[in-house]
MISE-289350 format. One record per atom (N, C-alpha, C): x, y, z; residue number from 1; residue in one letter. Coordinates in steps of 0.001 Angstrom, whole numbers, always signed. Layout:
<nodes>
+---------+---------+---------+-----+------+
:       X :       Y :       Z : seq : type :
+---------+---------+---------+-----+------+
:       X :       Y :       Z : NUM :    a :
...
+---------+---------+---------+-----+------+
</nodes>
This chain:
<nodes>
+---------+---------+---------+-----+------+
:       X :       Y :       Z : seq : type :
+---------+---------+---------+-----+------+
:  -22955 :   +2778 :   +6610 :   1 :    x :
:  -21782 :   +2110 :   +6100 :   1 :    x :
:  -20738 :   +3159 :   +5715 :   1 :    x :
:  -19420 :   +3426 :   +6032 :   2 :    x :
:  -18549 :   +3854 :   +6018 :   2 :    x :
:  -17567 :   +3030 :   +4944 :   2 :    x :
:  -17102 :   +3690 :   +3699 :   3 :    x :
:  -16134 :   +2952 :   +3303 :   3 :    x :
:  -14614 :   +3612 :   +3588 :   3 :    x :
:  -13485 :   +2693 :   +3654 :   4 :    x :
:  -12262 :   +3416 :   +4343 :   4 :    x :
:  -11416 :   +4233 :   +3148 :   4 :    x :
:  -11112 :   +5073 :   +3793 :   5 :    x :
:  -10242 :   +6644 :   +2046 :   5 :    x :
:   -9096 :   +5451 :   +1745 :   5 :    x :
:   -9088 :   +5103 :    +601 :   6 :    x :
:   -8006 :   +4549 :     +82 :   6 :    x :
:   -7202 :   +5571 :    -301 :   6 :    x :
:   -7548 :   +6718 :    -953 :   7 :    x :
:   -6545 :   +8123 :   -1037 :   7 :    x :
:   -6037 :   +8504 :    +316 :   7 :    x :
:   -6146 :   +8089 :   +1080 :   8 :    x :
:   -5623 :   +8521 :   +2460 :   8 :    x :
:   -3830 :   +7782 :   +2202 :   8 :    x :
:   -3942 :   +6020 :   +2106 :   9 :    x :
:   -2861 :   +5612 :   +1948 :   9 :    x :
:   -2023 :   +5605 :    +405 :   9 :    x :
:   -2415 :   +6219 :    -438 :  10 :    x :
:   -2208 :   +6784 :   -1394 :  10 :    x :
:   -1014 :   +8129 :   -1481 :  10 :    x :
:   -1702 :   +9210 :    -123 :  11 :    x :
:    -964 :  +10307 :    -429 :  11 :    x :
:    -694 :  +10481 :    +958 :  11 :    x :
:    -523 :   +9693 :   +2011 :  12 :    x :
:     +85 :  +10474 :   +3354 :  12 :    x :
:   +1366 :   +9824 :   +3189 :  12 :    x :
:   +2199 :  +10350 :   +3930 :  13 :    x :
:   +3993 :   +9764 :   +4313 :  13 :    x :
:   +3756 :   +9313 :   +5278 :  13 :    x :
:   +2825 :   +9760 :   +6448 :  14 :    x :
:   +3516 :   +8539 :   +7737 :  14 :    x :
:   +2346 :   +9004 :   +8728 :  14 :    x :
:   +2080 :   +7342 :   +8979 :  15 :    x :
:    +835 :   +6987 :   +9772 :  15 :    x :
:   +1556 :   +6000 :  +11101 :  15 :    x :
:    +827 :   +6045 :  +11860 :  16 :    x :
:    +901 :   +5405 :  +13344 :  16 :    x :
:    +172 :   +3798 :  +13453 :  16 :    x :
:   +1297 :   +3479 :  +13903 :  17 :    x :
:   +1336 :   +1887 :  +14184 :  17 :    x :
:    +123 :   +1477 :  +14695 :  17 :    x :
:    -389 :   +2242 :  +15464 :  18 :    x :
:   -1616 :   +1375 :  +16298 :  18 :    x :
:   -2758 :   +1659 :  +15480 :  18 :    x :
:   -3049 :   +2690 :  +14556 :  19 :    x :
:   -4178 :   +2651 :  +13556 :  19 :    x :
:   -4185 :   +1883 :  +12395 :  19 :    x :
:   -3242 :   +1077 :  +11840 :  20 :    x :
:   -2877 :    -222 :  +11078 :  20 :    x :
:   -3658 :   -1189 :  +11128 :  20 :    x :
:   -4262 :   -1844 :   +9869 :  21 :    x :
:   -4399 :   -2903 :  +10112 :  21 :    x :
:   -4640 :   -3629 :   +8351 :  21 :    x :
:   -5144 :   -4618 :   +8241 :  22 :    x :
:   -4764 :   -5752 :   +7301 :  22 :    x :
:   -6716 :   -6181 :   +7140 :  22 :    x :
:   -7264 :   -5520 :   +5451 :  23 :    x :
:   -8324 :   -6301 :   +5296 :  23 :    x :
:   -8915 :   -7592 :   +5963 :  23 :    x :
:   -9354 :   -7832 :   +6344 :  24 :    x :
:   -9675 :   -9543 :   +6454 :  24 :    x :
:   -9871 :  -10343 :   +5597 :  24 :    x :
:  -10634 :   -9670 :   +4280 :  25 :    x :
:  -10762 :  -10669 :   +2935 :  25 :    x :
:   -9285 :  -10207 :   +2155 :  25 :    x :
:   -9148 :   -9528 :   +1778 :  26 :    x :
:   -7920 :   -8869 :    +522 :  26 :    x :
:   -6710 :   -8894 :   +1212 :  26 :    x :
:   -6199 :   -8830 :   +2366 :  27 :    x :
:   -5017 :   -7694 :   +2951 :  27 :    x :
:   -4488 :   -6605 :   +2434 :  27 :    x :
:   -5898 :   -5941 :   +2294 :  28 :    x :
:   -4889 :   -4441 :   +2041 :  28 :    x :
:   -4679 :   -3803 :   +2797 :  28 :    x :
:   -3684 :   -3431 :   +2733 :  29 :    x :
:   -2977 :   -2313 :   +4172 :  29 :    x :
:   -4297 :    -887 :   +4678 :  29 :    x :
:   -4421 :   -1093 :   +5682 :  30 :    x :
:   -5965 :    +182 :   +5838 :  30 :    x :
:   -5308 :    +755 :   +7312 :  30 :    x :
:   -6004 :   +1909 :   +6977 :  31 :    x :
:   -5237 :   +2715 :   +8480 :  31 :    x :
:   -6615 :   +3441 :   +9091 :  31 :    x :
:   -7015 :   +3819 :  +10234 :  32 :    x :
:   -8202 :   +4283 :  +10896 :  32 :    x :
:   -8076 :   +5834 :  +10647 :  32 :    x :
:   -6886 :   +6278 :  +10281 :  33 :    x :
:   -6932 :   +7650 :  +10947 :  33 :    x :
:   -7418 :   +8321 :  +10109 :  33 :    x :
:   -7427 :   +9671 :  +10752 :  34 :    x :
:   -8242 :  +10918 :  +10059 :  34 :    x :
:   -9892 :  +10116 :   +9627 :  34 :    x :
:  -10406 :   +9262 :  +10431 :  35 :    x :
:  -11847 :   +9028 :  +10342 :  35 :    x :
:  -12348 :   +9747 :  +10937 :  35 :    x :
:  -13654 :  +10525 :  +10539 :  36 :    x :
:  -14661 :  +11261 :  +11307 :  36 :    x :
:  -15567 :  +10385 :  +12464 :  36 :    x :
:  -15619 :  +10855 :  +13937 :  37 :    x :
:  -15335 :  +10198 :  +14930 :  37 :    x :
:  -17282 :   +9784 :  +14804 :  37 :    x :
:  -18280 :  +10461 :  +14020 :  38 :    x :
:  -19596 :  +10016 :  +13740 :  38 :    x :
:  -19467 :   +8773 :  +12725 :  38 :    x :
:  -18189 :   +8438 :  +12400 :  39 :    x :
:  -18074 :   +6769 :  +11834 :  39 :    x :
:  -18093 :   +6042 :  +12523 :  39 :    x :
:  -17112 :   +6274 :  +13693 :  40 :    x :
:  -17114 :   +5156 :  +14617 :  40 :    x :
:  -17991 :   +3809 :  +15018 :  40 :    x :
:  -19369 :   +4213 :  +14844 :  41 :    x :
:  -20376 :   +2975 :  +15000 :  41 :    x :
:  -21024 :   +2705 :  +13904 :  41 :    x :
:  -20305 :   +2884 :  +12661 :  42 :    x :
:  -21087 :   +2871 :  +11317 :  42 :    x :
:  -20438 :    +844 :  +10884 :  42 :    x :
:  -21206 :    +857 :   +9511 :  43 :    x :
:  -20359 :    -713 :   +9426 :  43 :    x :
:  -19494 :    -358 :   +8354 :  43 :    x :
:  -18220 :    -415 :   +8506 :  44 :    x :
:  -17129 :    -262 :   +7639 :  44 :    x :
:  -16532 :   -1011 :   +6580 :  44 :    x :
:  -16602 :    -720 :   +5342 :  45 :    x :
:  -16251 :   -1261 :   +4319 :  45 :    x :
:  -14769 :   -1535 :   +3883 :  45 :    x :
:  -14405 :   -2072 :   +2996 :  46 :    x :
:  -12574 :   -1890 :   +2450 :  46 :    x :
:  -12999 :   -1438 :    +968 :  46 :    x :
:  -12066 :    -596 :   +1066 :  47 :    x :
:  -11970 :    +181 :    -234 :  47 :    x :
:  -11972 :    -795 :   -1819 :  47 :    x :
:  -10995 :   -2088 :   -1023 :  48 :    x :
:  -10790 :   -2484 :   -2422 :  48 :    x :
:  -11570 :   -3853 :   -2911 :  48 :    x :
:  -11822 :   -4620 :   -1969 :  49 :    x :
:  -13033 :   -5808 :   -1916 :  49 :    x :
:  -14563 :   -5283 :   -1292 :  49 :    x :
:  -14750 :   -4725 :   -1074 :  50 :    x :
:  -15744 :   -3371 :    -134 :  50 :    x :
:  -16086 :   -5280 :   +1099 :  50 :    x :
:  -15227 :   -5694 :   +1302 :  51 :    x :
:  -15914 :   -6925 :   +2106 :  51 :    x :
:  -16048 :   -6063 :   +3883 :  51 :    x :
:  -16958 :   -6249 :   +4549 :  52 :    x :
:  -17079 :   -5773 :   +6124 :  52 :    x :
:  -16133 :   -5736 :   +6661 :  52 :    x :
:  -15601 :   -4721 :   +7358 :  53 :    x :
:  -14608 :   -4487 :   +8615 :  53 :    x :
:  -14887 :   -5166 :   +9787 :  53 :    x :
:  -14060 :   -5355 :  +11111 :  54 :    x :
:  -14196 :   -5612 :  +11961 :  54 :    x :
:  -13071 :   -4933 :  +12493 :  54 :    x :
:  -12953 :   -5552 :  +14371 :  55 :    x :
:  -11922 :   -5172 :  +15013 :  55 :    x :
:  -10822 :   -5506 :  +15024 :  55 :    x :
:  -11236 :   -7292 :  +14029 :  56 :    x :
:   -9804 :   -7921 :  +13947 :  56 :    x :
:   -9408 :   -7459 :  +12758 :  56 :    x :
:   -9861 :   -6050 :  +11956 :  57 :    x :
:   -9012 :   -5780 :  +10983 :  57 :    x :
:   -8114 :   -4944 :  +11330 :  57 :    x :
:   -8298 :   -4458 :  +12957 :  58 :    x :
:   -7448 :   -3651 :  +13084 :  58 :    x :
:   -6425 :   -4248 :  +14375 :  58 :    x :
:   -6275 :   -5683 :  +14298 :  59 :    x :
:   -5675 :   -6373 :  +15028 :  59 :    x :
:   -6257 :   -5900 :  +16969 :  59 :    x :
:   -7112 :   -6013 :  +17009 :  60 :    x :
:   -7773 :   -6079 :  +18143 :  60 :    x :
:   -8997 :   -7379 :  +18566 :  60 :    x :
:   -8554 :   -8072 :  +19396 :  61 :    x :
:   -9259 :   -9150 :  +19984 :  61 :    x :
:  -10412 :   -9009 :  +21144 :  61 :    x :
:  -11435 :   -9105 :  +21183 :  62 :    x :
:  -12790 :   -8869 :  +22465 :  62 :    x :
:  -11849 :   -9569 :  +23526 :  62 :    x :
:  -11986 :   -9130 :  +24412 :  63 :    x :
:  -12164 :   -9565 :  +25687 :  63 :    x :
:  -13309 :   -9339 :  +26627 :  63 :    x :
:  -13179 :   -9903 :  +27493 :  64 :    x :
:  -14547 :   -9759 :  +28938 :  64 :    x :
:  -14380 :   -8460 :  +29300 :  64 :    x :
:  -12778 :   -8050 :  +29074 :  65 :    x :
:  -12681 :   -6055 :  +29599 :  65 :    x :
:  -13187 :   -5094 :  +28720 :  65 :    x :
:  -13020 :   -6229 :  +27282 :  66 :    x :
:  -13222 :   -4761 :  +26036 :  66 :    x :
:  -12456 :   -5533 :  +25256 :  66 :    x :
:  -11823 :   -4499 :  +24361 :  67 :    x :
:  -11045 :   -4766 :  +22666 :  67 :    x :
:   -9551 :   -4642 :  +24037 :  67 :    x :
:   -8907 :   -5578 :  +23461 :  68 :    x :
:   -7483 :   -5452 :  +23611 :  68 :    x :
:   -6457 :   -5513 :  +22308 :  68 :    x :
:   -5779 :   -4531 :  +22021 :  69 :    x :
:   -4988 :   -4974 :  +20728 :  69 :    x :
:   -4028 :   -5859 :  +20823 :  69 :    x :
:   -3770 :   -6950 :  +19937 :  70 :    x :
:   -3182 :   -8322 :  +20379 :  70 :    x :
:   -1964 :   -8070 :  +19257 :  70 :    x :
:   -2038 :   -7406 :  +17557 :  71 :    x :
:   -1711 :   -7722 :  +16638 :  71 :    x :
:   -1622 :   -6265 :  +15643 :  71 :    x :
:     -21 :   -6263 :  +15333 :  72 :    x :
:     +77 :   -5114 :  +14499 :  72 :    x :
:    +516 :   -5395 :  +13139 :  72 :    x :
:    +466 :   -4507 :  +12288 :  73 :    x :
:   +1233 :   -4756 :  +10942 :  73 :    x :
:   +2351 :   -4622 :  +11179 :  73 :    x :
:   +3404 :   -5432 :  +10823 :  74 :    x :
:   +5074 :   -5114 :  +10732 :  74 :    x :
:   +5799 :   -4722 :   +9738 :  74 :    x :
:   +6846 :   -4937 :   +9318 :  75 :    x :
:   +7995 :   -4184 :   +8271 :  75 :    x :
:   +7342 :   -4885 :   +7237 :  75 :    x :
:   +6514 :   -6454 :   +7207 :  76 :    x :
:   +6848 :   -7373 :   +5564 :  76 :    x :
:   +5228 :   -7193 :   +5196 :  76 :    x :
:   +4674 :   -6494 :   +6119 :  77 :    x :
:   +3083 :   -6463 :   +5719 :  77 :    x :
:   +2423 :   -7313 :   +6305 :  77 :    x :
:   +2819 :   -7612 :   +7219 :  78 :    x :
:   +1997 :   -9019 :   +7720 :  78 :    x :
:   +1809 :   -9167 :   +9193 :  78 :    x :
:   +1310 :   -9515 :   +9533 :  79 :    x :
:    +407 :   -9362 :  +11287 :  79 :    x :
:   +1548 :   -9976 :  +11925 :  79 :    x :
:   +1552 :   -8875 :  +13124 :  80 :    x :
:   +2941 :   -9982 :  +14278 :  80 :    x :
:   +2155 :   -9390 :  +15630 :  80 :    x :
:   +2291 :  -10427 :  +16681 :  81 :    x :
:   +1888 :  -10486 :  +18189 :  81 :    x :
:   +3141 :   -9839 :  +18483 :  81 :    x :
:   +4035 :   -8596 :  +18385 :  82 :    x :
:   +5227 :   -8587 :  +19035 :  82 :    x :
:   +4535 :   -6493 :  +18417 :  82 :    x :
:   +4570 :   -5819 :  +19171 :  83 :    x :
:   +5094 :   -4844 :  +18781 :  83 :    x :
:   +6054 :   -4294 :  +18070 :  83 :    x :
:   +5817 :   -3718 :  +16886 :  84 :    x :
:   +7126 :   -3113 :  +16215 :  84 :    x :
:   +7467 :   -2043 :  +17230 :  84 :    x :
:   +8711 :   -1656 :  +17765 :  85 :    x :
:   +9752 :    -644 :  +18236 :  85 :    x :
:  +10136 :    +651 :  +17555 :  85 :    x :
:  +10643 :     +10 :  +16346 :  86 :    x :
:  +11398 :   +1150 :  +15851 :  86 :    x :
:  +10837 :   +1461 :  +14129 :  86 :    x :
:  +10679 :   +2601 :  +13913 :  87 :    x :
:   +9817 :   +2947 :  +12375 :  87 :    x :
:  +10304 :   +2266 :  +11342 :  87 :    x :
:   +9392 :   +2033 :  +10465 :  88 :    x :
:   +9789 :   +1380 :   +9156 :  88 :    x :
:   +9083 :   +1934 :   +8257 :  88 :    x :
:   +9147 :   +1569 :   +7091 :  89 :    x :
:   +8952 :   +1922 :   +5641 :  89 :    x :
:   +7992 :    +588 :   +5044 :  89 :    x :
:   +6349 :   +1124 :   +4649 :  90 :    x :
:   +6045 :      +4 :   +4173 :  90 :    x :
:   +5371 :   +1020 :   +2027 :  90 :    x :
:   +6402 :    +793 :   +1610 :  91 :    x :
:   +6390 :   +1268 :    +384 :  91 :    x :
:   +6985 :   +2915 :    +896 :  91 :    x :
:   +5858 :   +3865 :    -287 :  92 :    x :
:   +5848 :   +5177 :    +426 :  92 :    x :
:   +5619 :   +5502 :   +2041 :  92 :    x :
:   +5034 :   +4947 :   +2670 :  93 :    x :
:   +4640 :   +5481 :   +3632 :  93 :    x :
:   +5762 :   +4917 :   +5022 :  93 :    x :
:   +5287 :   +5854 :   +5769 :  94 :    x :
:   +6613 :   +5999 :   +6848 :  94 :    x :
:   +6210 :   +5409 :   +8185 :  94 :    x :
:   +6071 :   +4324 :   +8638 :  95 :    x :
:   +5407 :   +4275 :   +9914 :  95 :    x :
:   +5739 :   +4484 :  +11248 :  95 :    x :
:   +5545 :   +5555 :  +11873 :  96 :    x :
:   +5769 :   +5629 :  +13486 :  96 :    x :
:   +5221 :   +4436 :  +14265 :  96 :    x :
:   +6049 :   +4774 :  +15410 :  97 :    x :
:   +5723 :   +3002 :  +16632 :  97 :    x :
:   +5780 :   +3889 :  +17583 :  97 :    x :
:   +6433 :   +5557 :  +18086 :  98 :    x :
:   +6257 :   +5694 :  +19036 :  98 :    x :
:   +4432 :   +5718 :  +19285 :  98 :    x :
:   +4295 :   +5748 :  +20666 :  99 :    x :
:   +2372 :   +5298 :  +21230 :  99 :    x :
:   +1948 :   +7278 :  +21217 :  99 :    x :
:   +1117 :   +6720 :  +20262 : 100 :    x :
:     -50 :   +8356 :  +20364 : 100 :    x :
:    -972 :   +8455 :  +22141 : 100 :    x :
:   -1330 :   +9407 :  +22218 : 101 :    x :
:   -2034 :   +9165 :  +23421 : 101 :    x :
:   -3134 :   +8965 :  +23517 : 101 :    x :
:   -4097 :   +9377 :  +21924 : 102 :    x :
:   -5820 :   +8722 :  +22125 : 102 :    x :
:   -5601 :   +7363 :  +21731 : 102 :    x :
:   -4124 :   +6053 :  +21731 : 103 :    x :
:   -4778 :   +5054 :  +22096 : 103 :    x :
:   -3909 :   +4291 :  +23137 : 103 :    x :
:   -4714 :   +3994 :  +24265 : 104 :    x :
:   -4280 :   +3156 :  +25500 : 104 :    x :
:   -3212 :   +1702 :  +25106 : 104 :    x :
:   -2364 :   +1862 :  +26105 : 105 :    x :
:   -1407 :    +786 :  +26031 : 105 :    x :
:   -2593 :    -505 :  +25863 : 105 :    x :
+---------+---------+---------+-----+------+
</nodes>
């Protein structure tokens, strides 16, 4: 069991759109990054309800191909089917939208 660094969104300025995502029990804002990549198949906790992670916390839906991401956090905190474009501000933190390259369109 992996629980996610809540000091991570605490003290970084600016995290990437596609590692975003929204508790499933609480909505607290949680971001993947800077996870050690021997987490990856662990079962992931939330920092602040410790309730189970999934994929739809990180707005990704199963498909027959795999995970497709369907759903990002936007400017008001809240899940949108539309890609954000252009960076925003959710409190302190700064969010990039341009696409990193370890994750696929």
């Amino acid at each position: 069991m992996v629980t996610l660094n809540k000091k991570l969104l605490e003290t970084t300025a600016v995290l990437y759109i596609e590692g975003l995502g929204l508790c499933e029990h609480c909505q607290m804002l949680l971001s993947i990054e800077n996870m050690p990549a021997e987490s990856m198949d662990a079962e992931w906790r939330c920092p602040e309800c410790n309730g189970t992670l999934t994929s739809k916390t990180f707005g990704y839906d199963e498909t027959p191909q795999g995970c497709k991401k369907t759903q990002w956090v936007g400017p008001d905190k809240k899940w949108t089917s539309e890609r954000p474009t252009s960076p925003f501000n959710l409190g302190h933190l700064r969010i990039e939208t341009y696409r990193v390259a370890y994750f696929p369109p």
